[in-house]
N, C-alpha and C positions, 0 to 999 in steps of 0.2 A: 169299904173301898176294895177295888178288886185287885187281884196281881199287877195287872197288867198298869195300872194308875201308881204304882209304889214309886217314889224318889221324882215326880214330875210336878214345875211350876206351871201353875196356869195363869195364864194372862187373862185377865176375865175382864171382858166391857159391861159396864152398868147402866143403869137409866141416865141421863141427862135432863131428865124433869120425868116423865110420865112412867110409873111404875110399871105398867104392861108392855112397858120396850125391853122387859128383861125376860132374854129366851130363854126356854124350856132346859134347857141344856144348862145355862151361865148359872138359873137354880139350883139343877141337880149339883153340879161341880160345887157350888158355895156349901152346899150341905154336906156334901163328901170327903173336906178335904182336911186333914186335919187342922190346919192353920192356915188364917186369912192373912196376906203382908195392905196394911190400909193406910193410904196415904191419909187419913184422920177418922182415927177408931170411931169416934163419937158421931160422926157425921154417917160414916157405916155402920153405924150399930141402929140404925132406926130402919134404915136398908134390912136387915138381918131381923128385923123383931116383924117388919111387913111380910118376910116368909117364913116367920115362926122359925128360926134356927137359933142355936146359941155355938156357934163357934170360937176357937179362941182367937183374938186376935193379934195384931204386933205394929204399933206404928211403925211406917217405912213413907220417910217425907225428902225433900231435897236437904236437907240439913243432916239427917242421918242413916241415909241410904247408902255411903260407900263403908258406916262402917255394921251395918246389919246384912252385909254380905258375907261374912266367914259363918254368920251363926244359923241364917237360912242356908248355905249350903251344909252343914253339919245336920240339920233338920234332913234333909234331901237324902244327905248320905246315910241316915237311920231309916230312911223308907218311910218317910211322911212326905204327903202330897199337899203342896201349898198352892193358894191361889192370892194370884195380885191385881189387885183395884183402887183405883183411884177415886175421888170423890165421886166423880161421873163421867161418863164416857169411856174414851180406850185407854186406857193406859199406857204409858210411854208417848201417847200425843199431844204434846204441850203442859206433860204432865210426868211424875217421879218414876223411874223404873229401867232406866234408860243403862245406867252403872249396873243395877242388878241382872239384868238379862244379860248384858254384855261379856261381864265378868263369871256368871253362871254358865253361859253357852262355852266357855274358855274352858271353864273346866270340867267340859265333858255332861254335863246336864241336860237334859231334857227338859224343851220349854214349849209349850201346848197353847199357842193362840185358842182363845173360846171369844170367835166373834161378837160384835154387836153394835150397841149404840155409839155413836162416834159425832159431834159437832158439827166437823167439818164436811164431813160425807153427807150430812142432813138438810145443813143450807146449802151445796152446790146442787144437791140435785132438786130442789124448787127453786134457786135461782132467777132459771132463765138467762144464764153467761155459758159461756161455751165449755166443757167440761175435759174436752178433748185431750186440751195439755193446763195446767194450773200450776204455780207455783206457792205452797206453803208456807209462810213465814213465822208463824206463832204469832205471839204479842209484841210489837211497836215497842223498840224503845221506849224507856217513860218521861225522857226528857224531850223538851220539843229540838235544840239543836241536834240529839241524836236521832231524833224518830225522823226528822227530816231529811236528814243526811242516808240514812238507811232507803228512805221513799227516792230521794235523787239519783242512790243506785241504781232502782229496780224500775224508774220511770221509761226505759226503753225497753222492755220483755212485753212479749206480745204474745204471751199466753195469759189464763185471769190470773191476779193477785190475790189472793185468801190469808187474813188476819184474825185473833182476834183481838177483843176487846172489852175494857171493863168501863163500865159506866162512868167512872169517874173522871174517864180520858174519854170517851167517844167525843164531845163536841169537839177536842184541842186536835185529834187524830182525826178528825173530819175536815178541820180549817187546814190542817197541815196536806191535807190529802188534793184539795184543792190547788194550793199555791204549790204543790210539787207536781202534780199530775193533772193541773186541768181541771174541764167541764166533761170528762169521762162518766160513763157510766159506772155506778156506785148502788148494789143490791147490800143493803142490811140487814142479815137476821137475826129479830130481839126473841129472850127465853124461848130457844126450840123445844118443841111440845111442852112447854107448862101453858096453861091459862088464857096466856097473855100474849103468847107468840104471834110476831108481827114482822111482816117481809117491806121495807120500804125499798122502794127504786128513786132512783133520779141520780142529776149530780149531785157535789159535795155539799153548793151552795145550796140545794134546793132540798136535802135532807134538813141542814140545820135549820131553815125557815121553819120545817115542819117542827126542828125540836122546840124549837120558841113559840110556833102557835100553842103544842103540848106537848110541858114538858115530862107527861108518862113516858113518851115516844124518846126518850135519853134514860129509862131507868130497865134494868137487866144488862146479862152477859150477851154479846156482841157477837157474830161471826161476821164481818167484815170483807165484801167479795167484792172486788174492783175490773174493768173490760180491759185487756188486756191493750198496748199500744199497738197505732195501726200499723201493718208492714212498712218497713222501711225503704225508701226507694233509694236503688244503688245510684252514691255522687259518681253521675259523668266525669266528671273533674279526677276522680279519685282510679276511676278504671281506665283512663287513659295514661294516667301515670303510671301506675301497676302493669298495664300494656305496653308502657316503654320500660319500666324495670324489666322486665321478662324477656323482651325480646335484647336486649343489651346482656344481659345475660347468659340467654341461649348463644345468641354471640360469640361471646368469649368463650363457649364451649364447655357453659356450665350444665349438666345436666337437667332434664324436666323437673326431676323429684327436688334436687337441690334449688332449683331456681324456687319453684310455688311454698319451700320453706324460706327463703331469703324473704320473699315476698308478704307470705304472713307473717315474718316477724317483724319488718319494716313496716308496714302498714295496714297491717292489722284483717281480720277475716280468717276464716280456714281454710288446709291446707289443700284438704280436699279442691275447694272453687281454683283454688291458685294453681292444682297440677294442672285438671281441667281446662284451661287459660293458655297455662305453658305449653300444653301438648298440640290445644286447637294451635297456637303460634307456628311450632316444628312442625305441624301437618301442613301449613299452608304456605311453608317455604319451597 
């Protein structure tokens, strides 16, 4: 390990099924560093015996991650270089790490991203959903009153929705996915790169047909990508009201900026559209 590496956490992304998704680099670093932080040694340790390394390692899980924080930064402050990984993919996404970098960046630490294999990044970009803007959710509530209530929220965002999901829930998160959001377009990707990897399209209802024609097609980890809702057309009803707030307001002599806030907090929108509103109003008196 050279000078320049002493006292630095790496954030290292790992395979997610196919052992040659692991770059040249994410190697070197596992080999170099004195201690691995793994979110379940055992499961890493067959990772570790596939490039011939023996490092030591240190469980670091959601369960006892805030308090293997003073003992990794004491590591740090001796001048060992640690790397953190998680079962597979990136770290900190949808996964433990989240309290230790947080809490280590605080205290002045050096924290070294070593890109790589990631889920989510994997299935949007075979897809075929728009990539442009997406919103992340992790995993579904696991109760069906919550996981719906969470989908009722997010049924009017009109960028893609990205989940994931574990086999055990995919059909009950697919029927919920339906009666909250419709006959939307619905891309499922099953084990990315292992074996078996499989991209289904359609809607909610027309996935599940296919899990009951086979039911292989409900077994593996889920990435879960839904089409974002369509634009929303501005209520006539709604801007001509807002167009008499505004203008009764400028009225009485209430400023532009003041009015277009009176205006989004009464009914709703940004303040931005509402100055723009107010000011066309005052220009055309």
């Amino acid at each position: 390990m050279s000078d320049s590496n002493i006292g630095i956490l790496y954030v290292v992304a790992t395979p997610i099924g196919n052992l040659e998704d692991l770059s040249p680099r994410a190697a070197r670093v596992l080999g170099e560093v004195g201690l691995i932080a793994a979110e379940d040694t055992r499961h890493s340790a067959r990772l570790l015996r596939h490039l011939g390394l023996s490092v030591p390692m240190l469980s670091l899980h959601e369960h006892n991650e805030a308090t293997r924080v003073a003992q990794l930064d004491d590591r740090l402050a001796a001048g060992d270089a640690i790397a953190l990984i998680s079962d597979a993919g990136t770290p900190l996404i949808s996964d433990p790490g989240f309290v230790l970098v947080r809490e280590l960046r605080a205290r002045g630490r050096r924290i070294v991203p070593v890109p790589g294999p990631c889920a989510l990044v994997a299935a949007l970009s075979a897809a075929g959903l728009p990539t442009d803007r997406f919103t992340f959710q992790g995993f579904l509530p696991a109760k069906g009153a919550g996981r719906r209530a969470r989908l009722e929220a997010l049924a009017g965002r009109e960028e893609t929705l990205v989940f994931y999901e574990s086999p055990h829930r995919i059909r009950d998160t697919l029927a919920d996915l339906g009666t909250c959001l419709g006959d939307r377009r619905l891309v499922l990707a099953r084990e990315l790169t292992k074996a078996f990897e499989t991209f289904l399209d359609g809607s909610a209802a027309e996935l599940l047909a296919r899990m009951d024609e086979d039911p292989d097609q409900a077994r593996g980890e889920f990435v879960v990508m839904v089409a974002g809702a369509p634009p929303r057309q501005e209520d006539e009803a709604a801007v001509v009201e807002g167009e008499a707030l505004l203008g009764a307001l400028l009225g009485e002599g209430v400023g532009v900026k003041q009015a277009a806030a009176v205006a989004s907090r009464v009914l709703g929108g940004g303040k931005k559209t509402w100055y723009a509103r107010a000011q066309a109003l005052k220009d055309g008196d």
